[in-house]
DOKEBA-224412 format. One record per residue (C-alpha): residue number from 0; residue in one letter; chain; y, x, z negated. Coordinates in nm, 4 decimals. Layout:
REM residues N
resi;resn;chain;Y;X;Z
NUM;a;A;Y;X;Z .
...
REM end
This chain:
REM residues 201
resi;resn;chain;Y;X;Z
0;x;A;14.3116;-8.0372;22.8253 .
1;x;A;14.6274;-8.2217;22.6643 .
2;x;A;14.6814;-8.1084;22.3292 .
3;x;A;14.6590;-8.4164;22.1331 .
4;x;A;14.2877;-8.5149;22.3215 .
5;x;A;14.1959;-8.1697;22.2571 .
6;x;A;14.2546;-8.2078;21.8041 .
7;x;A;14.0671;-8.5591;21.8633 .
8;x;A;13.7586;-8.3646;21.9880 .
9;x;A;13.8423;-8.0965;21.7156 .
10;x;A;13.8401;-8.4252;21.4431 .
11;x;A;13.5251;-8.5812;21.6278 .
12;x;A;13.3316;-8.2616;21.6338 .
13;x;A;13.4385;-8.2044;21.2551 .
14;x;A;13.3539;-8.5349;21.1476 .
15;x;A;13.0055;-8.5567;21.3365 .
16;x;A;12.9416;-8.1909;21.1279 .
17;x;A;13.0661;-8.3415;20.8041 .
18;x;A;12.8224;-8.6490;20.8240 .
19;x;A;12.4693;-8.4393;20.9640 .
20;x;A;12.5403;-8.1953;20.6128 .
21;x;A;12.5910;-8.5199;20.3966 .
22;x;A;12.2460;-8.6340;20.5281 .
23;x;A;12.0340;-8.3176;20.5587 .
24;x;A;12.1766;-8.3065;20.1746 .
25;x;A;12.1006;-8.6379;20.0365 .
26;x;A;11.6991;-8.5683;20.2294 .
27;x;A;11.7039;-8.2626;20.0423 .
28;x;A;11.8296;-8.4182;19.6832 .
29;x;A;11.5807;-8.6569;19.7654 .
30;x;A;11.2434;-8.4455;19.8753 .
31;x;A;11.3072;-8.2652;19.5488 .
32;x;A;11.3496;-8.5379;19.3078 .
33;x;A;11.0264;-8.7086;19.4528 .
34;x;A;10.8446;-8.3961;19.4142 .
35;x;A;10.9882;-8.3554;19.0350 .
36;x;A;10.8626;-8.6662;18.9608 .
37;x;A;10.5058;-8.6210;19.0972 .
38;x;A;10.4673;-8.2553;18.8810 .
39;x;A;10.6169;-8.4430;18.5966 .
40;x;A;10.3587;-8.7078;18.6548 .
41;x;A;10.0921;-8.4741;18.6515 .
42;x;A;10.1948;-8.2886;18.3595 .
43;x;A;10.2000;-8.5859;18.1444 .
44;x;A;9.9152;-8.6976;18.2634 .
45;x;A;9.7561;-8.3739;18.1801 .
46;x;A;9.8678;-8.4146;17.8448 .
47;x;A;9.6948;-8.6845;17.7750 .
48;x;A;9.3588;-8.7070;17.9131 .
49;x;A;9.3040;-8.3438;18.0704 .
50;x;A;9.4126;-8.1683;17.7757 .
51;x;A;9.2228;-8.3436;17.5040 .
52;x;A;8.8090;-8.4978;17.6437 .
53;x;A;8.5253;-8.5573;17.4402 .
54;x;A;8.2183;-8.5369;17.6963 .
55;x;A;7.9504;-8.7041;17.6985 .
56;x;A;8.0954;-8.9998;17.5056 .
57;x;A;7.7971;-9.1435;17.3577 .
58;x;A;7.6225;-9.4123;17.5472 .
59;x;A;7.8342;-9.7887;17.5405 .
60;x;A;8.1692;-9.5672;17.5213 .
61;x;A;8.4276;-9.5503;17.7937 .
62;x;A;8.7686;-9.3107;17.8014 .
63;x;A;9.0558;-9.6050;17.7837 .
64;x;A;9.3423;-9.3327;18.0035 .
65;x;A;9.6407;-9.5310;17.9170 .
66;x;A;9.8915;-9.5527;17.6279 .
67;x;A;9.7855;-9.8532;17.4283 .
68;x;A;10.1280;-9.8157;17.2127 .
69;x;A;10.5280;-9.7503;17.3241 .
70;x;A;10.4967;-9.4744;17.0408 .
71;x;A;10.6412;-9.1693;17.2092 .
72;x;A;10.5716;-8.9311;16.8710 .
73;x;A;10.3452;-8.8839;16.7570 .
74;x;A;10.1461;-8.8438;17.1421 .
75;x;A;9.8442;-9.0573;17.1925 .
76;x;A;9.6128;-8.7832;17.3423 .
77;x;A;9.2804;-8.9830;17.3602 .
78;x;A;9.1525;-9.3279;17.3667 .
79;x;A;8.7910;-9.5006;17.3955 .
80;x;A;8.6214;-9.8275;17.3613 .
81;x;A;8.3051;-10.0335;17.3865 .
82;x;A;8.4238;-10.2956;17.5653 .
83;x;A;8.6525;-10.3508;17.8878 .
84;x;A;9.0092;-10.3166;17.7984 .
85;x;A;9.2353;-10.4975;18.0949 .
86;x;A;9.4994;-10.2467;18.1325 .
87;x;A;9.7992;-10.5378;18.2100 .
88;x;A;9.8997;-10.5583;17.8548 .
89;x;A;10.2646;-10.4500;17.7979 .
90;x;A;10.2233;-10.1405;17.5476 .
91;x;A;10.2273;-10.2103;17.1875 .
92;x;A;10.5328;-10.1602;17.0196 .
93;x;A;10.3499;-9.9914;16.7169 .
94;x;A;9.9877;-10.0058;16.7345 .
95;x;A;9.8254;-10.1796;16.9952 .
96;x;A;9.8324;-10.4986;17.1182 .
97;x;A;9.7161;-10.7694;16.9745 .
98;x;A;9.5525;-10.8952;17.2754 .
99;x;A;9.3428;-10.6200;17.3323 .
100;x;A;9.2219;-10.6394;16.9263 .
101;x;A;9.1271;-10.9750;16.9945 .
102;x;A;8.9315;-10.9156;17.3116 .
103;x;A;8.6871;-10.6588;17.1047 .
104;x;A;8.3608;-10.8452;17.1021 .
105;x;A;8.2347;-10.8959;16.7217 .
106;x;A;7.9859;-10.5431;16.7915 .
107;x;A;8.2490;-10.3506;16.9303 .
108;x;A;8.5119;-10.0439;16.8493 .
109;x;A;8.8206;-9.9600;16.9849 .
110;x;A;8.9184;-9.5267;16.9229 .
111;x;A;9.2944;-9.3997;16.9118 .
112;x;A;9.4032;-9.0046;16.8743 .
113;x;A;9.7059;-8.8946;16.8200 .
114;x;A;9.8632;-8.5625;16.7949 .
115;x;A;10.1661;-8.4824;16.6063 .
116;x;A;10.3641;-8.2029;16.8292 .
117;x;A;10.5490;-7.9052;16.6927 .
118;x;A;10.8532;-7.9783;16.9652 .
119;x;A;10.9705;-8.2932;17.0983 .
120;x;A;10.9694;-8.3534;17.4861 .
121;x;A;11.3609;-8.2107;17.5196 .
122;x;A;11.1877;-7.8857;17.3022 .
123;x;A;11.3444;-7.9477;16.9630 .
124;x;A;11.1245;-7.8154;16.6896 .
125;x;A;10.9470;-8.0995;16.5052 .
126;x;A;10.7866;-8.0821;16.1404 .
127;x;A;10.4137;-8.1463;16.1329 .
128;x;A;10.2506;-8.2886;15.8528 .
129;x;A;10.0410;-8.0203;15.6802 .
130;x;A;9.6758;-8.1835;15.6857 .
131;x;A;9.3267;-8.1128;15.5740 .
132;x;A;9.0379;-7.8898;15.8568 .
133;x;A;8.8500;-8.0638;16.0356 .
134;x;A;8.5494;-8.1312;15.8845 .
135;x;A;8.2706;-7.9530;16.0588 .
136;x;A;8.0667;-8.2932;16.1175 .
137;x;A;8.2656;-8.6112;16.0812 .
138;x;A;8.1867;-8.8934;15.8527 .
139;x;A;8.3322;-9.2599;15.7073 .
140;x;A;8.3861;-9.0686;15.4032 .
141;x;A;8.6527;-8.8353;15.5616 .
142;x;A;8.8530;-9.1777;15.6337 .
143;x;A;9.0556;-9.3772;15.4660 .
144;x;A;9.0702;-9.7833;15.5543 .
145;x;A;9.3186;-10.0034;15.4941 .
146;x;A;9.5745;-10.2770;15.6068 .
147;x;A;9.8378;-9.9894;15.7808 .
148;x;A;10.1989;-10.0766;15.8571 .
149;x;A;10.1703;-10.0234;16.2514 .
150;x;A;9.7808;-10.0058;16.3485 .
151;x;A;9.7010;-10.2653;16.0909 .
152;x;A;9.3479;-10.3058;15.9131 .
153;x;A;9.1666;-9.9971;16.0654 .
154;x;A;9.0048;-9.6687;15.9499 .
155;x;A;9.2577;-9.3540;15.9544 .
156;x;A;9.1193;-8.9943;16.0019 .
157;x;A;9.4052;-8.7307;15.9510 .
158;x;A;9.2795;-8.3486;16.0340 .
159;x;A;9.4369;-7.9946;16.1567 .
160;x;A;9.2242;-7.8320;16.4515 .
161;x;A;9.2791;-7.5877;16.6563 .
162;x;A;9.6346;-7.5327;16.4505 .
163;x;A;9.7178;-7.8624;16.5508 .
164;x;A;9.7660;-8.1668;16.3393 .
165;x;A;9.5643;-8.4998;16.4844 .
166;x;A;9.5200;-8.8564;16.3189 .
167;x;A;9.2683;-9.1265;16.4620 .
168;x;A;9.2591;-9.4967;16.4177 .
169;x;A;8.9260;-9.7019;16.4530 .
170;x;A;8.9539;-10.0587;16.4958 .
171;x;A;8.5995;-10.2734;16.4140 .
172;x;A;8.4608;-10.5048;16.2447 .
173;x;A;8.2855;-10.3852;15.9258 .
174;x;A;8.0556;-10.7100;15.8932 .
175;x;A;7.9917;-10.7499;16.2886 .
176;x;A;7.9939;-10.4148;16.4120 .
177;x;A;7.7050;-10.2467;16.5969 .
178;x;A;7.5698;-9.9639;16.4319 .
179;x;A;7.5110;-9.7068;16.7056 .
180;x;A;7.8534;-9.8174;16.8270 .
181;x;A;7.9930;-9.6896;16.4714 .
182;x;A;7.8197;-9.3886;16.4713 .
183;x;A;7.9509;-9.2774;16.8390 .
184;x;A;8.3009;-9.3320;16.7155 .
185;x;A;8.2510;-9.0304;16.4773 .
186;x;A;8.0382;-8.8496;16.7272 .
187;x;A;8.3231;-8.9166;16.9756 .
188;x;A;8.5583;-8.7184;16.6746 .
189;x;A;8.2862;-8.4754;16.6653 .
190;x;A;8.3248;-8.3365;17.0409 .
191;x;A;8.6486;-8.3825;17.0823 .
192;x;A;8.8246;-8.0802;17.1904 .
193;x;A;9.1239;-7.9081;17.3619 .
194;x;A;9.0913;-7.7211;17.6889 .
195;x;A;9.2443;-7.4242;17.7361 .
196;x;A;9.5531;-7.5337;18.0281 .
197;x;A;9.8345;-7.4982;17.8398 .
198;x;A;10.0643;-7.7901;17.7417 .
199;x;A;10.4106;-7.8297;17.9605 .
200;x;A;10.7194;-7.8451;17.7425 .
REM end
């Protein structure tokens, strides 16, 4: 074969090698980003609403499984209502949207938990407020209402359990608000519990 056809095929060959590693590389950096995200997925997903239940919610109560607020700490790890909440609201910026305060029907509640964590998501240790025990058997008289900065008029519960520090917002109507409703918001508080799969930093 003449020497100058034969480095072509040499260069051809070479290049034709080149391009099938650049591929089979970018499918690989792919396939393993796609299943990152899906285990990441999960995992925040489990911290949320797998981690933290409250069964049976009392009877007119449903588990609301999406963030109502953009709040990334502290971690909403549990959310209820009475009513249907339409998931399409953007996120509030603080506490939740307005839209889904004014959809709650004069009888009805609307139930926030957060946690504050000891680490942030990149693992930096966090302070956490130092707060009261849980009271064995919730009542109205272990929260505090008012006008707040970022939920707005609502009744704050703020509680350590399990060595972990928790606050929870309930949204009603004092005048309006159905009284077995009420009462399942603190039984909701009551049952409320951790389960043992550990929490992925």
């Amino acid at each position: 074969m003449d020497p100058d056809r034969r480095e072509r095929s040499v260069r051809r060959r070479d290049r034709a090698i080149a391009i099938g590693l650049a591929v089979a590389i970018v499918v690989l950096l792919i396939s393993a980003r796609a299943g990152g995200d899906r285990s990441g997925s999960a995992a925040r997903h489990g911290d949320r609403s797998v981690l933290w239940s409250a069964a049976p919610l009392p009877p007119g109560w449903h588990e609301v499984d999406r963030p109502l607020t953009g709040v990334i700490l502290p971690v909403q790890v549990f959310a209820a209502a009475t009513y249907p909440i339409v998931l399409h609201h953007r996120p509030g910026q603080c506490g939740p949207p307005r839209a889904i305060l004014a959809e709650m029907p004069p009888g009805g509640v609307l139930l926030q938990v957060f946690e504050y964590p000891s680490r942030s998501p990149d693992g930096r240790p966090m302070r956490v407020p130092r707060l009261p025990r849980r009271p064995g058997r919730f009542s109205w008289g272990d929260a505090t209402w008012g006008p707040y900065e970022c939920a707005g008029p609502s009744y704050k519960f703020e509680y350590r359990q399990g060595g972990r520090a928790l606050q929870a917002h309930v949204w009603m109507s004092r005048a309006s608000v159905d009284p077995a409703l009420r009462v399942g918001a603190l039984r909701i508080l009551d049952t409320l519990r951790r389960s043992a799969i550990p929490v992925r930093h």
